[in-house]
ChimeraX commands (.cxc) that place a marker at each C-alpha (Angstrom):
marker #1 position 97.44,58.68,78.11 radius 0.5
marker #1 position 94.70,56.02,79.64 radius 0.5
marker #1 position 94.93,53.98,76.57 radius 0.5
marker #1 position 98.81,54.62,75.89 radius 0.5
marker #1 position 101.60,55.55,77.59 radius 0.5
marker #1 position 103.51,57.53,75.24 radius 0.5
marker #1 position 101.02,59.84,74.66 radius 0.5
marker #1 position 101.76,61.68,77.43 radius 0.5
marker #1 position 104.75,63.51,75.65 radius 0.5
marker #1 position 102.06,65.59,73.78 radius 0.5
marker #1 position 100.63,67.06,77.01 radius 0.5
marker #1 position 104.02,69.38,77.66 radius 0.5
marker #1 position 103.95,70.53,73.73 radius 0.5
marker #1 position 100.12,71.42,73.66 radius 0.5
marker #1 position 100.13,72.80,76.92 radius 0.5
marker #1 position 103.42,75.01,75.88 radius 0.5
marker #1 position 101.84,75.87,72.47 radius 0.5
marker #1 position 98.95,77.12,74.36 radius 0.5
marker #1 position 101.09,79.06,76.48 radius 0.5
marker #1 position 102.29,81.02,74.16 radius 0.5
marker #1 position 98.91,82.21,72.40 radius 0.5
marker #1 position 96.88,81.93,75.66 radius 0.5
marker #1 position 98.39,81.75,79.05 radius 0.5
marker #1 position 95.03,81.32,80.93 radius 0.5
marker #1 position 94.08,78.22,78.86 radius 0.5
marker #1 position 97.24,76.55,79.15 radius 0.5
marker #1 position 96.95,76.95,82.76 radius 0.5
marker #1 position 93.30,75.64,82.97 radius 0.5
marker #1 position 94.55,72.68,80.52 radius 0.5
marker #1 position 97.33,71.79,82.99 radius 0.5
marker #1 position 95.11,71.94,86.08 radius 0.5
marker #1 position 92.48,69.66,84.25 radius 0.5
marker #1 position 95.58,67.78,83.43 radius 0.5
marker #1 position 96.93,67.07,86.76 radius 0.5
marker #1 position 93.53,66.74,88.51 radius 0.5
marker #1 position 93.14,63.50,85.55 radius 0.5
marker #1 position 96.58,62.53,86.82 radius 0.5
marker #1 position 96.06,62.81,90.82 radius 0.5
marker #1 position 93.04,60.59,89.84 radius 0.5
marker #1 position 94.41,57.93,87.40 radius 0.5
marker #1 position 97.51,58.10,90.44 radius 0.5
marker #1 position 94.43,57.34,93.42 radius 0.5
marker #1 position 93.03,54.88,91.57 radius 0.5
marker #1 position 96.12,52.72,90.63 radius 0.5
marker #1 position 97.04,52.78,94.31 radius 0.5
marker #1 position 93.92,51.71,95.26 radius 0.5
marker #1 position 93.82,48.50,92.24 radius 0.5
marker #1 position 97.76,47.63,92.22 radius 0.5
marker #1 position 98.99,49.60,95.54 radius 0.5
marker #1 position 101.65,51.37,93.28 radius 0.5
marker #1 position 101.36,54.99,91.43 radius 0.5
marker #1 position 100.79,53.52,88.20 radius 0.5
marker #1 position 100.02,50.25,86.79 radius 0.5
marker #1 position 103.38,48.22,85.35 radius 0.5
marker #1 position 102.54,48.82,81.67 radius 0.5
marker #1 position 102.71,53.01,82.37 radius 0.5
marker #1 position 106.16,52.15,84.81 radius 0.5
marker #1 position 109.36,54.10,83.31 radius 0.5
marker #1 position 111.53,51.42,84.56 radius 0.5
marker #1 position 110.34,49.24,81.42 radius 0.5
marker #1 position 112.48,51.57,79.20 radius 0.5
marker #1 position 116.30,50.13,79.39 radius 0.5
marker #1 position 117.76,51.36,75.84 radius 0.5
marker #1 position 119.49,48.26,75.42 radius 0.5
marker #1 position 118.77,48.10,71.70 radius 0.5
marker #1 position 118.11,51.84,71.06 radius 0.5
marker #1 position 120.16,52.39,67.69 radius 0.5
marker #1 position 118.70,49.14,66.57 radius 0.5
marker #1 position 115.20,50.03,67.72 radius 0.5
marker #1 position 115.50,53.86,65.95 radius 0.5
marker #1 position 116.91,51.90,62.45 radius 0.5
marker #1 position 113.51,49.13,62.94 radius 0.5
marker #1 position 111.30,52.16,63.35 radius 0.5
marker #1 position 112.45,53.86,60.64 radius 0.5
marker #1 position 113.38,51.63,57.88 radius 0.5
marker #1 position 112.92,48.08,58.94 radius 0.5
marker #1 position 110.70,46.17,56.09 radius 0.5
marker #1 position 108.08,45.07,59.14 radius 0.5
marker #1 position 107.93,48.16,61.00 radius 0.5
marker #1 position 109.65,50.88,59.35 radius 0.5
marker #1 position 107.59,53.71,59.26 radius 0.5
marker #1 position 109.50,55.08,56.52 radius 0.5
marker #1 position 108.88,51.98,54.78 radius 0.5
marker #1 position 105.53,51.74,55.18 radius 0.5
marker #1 position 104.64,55.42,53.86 radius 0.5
marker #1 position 107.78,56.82,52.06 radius 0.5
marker #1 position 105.29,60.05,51.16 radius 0.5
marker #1 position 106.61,60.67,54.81 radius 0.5
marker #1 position 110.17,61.42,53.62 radius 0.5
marker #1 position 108.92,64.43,51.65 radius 0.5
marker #1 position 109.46,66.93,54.48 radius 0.5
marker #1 position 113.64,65.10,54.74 radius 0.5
marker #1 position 114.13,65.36,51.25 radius 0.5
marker #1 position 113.07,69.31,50.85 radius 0.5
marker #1 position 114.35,70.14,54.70 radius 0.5
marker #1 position 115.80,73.72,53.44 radius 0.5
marker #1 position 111.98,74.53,52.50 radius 0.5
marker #1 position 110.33,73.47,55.21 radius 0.5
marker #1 position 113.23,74.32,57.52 radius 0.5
marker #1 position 112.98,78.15,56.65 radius 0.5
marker #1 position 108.95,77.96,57.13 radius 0.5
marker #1 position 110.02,76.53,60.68 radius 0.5
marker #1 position 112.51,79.33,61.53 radius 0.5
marker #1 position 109.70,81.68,60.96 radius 0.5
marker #1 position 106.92,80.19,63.08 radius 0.5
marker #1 position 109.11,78.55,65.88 radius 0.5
marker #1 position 105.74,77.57,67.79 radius 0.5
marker #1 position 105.45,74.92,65.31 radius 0.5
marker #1 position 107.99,73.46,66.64 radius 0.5
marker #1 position 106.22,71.26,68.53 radius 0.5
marker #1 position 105.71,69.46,64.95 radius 0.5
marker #1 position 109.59,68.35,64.90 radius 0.5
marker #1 position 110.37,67.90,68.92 radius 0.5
marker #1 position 107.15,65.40,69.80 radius 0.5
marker #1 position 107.88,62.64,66.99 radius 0.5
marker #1 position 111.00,62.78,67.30 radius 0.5
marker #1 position 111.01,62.60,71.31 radius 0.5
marker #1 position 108.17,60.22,70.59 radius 0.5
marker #1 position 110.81,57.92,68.47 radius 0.5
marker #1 position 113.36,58.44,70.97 radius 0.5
marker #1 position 110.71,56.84,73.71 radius 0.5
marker #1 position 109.16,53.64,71.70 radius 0.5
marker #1 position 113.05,53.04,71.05 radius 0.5
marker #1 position 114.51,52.77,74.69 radius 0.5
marker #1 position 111.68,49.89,75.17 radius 0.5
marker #1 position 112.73,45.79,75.16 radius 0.5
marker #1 position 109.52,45.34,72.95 radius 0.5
marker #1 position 109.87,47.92,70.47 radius 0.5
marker #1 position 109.19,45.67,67.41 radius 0.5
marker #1 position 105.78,45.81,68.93 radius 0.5
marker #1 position 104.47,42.44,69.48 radius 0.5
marker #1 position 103.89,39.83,66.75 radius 0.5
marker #1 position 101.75,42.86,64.39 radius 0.5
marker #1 position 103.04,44.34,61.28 radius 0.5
marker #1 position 103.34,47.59,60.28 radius 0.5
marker #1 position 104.86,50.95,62.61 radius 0.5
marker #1 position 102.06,50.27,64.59 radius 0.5
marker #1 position 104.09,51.76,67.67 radius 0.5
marker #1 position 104.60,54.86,65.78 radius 0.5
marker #1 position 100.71,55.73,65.06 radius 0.5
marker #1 position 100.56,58.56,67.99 radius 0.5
marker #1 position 102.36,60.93,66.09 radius 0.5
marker #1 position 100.62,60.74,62.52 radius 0.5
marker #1 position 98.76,64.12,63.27 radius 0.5
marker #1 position 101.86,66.21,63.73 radius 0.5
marker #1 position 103.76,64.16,60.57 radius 0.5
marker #1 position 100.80,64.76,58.18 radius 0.5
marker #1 position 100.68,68.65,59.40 radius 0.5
marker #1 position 104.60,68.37,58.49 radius 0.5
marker #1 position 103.60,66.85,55.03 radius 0.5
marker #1 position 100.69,69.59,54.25 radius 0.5
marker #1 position 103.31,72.58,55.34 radius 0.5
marker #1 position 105.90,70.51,53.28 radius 0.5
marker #1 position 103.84,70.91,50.46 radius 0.5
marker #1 position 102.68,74.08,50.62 radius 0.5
marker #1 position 105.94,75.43,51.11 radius 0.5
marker #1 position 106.66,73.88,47.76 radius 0.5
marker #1 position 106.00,74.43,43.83 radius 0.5
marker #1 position 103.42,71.86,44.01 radius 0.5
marker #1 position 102.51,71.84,40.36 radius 0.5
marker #1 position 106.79,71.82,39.34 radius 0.5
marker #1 position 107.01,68.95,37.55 radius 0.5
marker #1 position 109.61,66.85,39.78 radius 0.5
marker #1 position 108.14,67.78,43.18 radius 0.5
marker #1 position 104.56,66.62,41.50 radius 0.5
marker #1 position 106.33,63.20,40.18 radius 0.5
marker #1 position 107.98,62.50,43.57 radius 0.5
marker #1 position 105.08,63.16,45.71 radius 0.5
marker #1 position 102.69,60.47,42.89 radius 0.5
marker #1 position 105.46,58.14,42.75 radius 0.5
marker #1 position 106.16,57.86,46.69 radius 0.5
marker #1 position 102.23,57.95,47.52 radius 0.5
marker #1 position 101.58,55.49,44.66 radius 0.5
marker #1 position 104.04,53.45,46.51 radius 0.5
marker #1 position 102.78,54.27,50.09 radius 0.5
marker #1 position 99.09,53.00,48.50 radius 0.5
marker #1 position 100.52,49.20,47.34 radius 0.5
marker #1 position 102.59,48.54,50.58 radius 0.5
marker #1 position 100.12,49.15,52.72 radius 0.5
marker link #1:1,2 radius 0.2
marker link #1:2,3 radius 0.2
marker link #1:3,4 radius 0.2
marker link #1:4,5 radius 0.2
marker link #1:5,6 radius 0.2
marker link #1:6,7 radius 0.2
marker link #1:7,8 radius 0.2
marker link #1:8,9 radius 0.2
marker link #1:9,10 radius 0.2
marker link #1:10,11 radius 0.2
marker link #1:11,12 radius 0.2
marker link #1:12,13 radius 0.2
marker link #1:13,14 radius 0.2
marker link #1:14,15 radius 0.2
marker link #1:15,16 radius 0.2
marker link #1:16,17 radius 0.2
marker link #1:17,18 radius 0.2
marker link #1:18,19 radius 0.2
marker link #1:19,20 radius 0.2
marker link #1:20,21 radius 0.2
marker link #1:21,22 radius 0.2
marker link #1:22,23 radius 0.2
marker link #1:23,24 radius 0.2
marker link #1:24,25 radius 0.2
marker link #1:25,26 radius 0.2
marker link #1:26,27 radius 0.2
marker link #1:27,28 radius 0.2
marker link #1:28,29 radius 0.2
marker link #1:29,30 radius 0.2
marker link #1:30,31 radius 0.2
marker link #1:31,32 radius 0.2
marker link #1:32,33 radius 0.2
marker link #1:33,34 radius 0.2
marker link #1:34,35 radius 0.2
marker link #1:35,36 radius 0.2
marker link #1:36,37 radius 0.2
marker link #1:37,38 radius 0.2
marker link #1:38,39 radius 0.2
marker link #1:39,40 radius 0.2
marker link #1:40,41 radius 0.2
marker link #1:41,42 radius 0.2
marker link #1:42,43 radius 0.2
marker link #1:43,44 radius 0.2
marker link #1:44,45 radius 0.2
marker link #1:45,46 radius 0.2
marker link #1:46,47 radius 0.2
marker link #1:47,48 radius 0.2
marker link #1:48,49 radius 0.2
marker link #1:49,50 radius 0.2
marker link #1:50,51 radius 0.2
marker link #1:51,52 radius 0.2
marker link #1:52,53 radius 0.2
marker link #1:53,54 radius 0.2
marker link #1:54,55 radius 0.2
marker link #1:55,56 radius 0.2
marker link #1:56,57 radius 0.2
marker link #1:57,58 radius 0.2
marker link #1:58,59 radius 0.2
marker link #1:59,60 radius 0.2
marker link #1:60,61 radius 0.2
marker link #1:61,62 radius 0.2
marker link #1:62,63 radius 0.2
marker link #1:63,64 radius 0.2
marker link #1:64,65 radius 0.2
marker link #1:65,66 radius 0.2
marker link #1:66,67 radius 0.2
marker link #1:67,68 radius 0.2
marker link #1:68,69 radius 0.2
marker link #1:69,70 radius 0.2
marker link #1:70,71 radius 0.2
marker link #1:71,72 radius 0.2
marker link #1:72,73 radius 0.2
marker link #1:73,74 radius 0.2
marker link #1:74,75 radius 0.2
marker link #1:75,76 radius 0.2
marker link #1:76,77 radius 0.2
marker link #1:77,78 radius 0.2
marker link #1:78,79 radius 0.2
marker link #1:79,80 radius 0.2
marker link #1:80,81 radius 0.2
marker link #1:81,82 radius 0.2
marker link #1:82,83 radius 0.2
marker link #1:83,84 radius 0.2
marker link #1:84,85 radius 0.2
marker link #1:85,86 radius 0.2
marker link #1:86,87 radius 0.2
marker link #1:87,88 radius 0.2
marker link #1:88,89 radius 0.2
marker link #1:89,90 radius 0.2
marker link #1:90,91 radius 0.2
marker link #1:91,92 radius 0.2
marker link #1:92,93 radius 0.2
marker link #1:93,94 radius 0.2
marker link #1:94,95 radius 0.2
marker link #1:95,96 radius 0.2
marker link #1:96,97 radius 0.2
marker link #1:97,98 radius 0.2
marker link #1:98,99 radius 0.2
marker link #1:99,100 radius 0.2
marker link #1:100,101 radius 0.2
marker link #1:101,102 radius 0.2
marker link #1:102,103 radius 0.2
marker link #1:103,104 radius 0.2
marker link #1:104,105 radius 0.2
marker link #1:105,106 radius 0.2
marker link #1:106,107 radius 0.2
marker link #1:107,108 radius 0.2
marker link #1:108,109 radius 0.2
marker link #1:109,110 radius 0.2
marker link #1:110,111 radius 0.2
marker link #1:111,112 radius 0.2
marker link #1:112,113 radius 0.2
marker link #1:113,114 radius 0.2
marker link #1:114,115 radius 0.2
marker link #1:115,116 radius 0.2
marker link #1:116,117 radius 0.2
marker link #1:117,118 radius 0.2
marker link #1:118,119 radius 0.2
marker link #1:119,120 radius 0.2
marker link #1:120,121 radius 0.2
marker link #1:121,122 radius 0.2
marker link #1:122,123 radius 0.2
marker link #1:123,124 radius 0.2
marker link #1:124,125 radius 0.2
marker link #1:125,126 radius 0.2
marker link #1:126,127 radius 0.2
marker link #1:127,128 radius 0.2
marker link #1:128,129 radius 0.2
marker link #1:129,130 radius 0.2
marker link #1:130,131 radius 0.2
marker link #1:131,132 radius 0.2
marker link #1:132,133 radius 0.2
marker link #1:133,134 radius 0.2
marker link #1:134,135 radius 0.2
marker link #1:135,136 radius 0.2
marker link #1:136,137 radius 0.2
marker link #1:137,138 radius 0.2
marker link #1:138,139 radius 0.2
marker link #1:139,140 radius 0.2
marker link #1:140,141 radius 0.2
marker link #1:141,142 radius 0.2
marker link #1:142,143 radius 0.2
marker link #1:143,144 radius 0.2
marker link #1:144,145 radius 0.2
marker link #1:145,146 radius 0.2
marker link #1:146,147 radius 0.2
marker link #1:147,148 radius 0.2
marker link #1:148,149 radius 0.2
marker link #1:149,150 radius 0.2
marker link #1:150,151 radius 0.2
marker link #1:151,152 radius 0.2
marker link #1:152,153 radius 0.2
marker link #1:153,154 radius 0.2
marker link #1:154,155 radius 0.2
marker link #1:155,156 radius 0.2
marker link #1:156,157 radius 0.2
marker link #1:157,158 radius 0.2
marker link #1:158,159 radius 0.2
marker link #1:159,160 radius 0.2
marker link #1:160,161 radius 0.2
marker link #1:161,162 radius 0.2
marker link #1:162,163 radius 0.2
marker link #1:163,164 radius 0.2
marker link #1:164,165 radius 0.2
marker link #1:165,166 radius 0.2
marker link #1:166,167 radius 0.2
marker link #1:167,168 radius 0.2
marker link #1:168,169 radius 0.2
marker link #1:169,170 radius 0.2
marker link #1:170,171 radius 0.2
marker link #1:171,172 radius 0.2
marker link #1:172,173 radius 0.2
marker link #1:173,174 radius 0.2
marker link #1:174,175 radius 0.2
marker link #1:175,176 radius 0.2
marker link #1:176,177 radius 0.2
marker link #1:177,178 radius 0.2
marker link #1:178,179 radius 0.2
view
């Protein structure tokens, strides 16, 4: 969260995973939590004399642009994330796979809910084509939970069946020369 914003939409899905399995850590992890808060909160008073520093303020998001700024995420040729690693659309093109793995362990949840919340974010900002860079460079904080998603994708299927084999080569192969 000190180096970006967004990141802060992970705390509520860890801290609910960990409820679920362990109910004392998830408290301790939310009192360390707020304690780092309360002091990141102190301190910006103290520097700016406001609760957080204008690049953390939720009044930047406006959502002028959002269904632009989800397409440009997603599929645009500079910052489409989608674009720039099409092995990503493995777990959208065998959803009824991975969807019945996810119906099963519901706790994993937290896989589907934080990029996509995370997308939803980075999409209600002005700036959302990120700056003069190239690449989904805005869309970086949730490559953990969408490589899990890819691994359980392809466990879930018949790895060594020919098409699913030829798809996952030929969209990697593809992922390799873009980038």
């Amino acid at each position: 969260y000190l180096c970006r914003p967004t990141m802060i939409l992970l705390s509520p899905f860890l801290i609910g995973y960990l409820f679920l399995f362990n109910k004392k850590t998830a408290i301790y992890i939310s009192v360390l939590l707020s304690a780092c808060l309360i002091a990141f909160v102190s301190f910006s008073f103290h520097e700016f004399g406001q609760p957080l520093p204008d690049y953390y303020l939720p009044q930047r998001l406006s959502g002028e642009h959002f269904f632009d700024a989800i397409y440009g995420n997603l599929l645009s040729p500079s910052r489409g994330i989608l674009v720039f690693s099409p092995f990503l659309l493995m777990p959208l093109i065998y959803f009824g796979k991975v969807y019945s793995f996810f119906k099963n362990e519901k706790p994993l949840l937290i896989l589907l809910c934080w990029p996509i919340l995370h997308l939803i974010l980075i999409s209600q900002y002005p700036h959302w084509w990120a700056g003069w860079s190239y690449g989904p460079r805005l869309m970086t904080d949730v490559l953990p939970a969408i490589f899990i998603l890819i691994i359980i994708t392809i466990l879930k299927l018949d790895f060594f069946k020919p098409t699913t084999l030829t798809l996952l080569v030929v969209l990697s192969s593809f992922s390799i020369y873009i980038n």
